[in-house]
N, C-alpha and C positions, 0 to 999 in steps of 0.2 A: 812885616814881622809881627806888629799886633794885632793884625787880623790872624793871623796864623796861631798865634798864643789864645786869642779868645775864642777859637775855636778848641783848643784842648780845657779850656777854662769847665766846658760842657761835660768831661769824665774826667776831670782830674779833682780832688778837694782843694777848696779855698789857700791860697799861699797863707792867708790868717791863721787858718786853723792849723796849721804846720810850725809850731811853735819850738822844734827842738832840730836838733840836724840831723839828731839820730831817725826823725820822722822821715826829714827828705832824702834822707840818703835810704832806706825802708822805699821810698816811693819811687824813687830812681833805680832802686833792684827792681824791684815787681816791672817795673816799666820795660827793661829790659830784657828781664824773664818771657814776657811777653810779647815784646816782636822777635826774640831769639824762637819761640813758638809759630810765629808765621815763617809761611811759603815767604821764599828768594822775592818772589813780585812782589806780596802786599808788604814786607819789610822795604824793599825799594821805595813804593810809593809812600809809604808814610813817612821817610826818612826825607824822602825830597821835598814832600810838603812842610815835615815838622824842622826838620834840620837845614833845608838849603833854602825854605820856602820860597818851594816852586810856583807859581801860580797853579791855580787847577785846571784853566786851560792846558794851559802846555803839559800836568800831568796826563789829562783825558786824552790827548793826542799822543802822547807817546805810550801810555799803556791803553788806552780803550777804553777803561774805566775811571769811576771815583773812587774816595776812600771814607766815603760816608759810615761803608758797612763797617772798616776795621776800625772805626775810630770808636763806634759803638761798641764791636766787641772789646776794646779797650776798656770802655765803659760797666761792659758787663764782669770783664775778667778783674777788676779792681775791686768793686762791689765783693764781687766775690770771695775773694782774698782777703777782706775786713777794713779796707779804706770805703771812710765816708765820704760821699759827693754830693 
């Protein structure tokens, strides 16, 4: 589980710097908003790594890929939206 969290640690902003709830609850919609925007697959696989943390073997074997790319677009889609990371 905390290898799993410190890999979102990488596009998400510091839990520090989230100082209000009104902030985390702002970052848990965009987060949301955001795999509601992905394909049925990459919302799958992010959810099994982020939520059920799957190992990424067993992702790689069941869908064929990683989630290297969507975790970056996470990264990017944040940024963008006006959260610092």
């Amino acid at each position: 589980m905390e290898l799993a969290l410190d890999e979102l640690a990488e596009c998400l902003p510091d839990a520090r710097d989230t100082e209000s709830e009104v902030e985390a609850a702002e970052l848990a919609r965009l987060v949301n908003q955001f795999l509601h925007g992905l394909s049925e697959r990459d919302c799958n696989i992010f959810l099994r790594r982020y939520w059920y943390v799957e190992e990424y073997g067993d992702i790689a074997r069941r869908y064929g890929t990683s989630l290297f790319r969507t975790r970056a677009k996470l990264r990017v889609y944040l940024e963008k939206e006006g959260v610092v990371i």
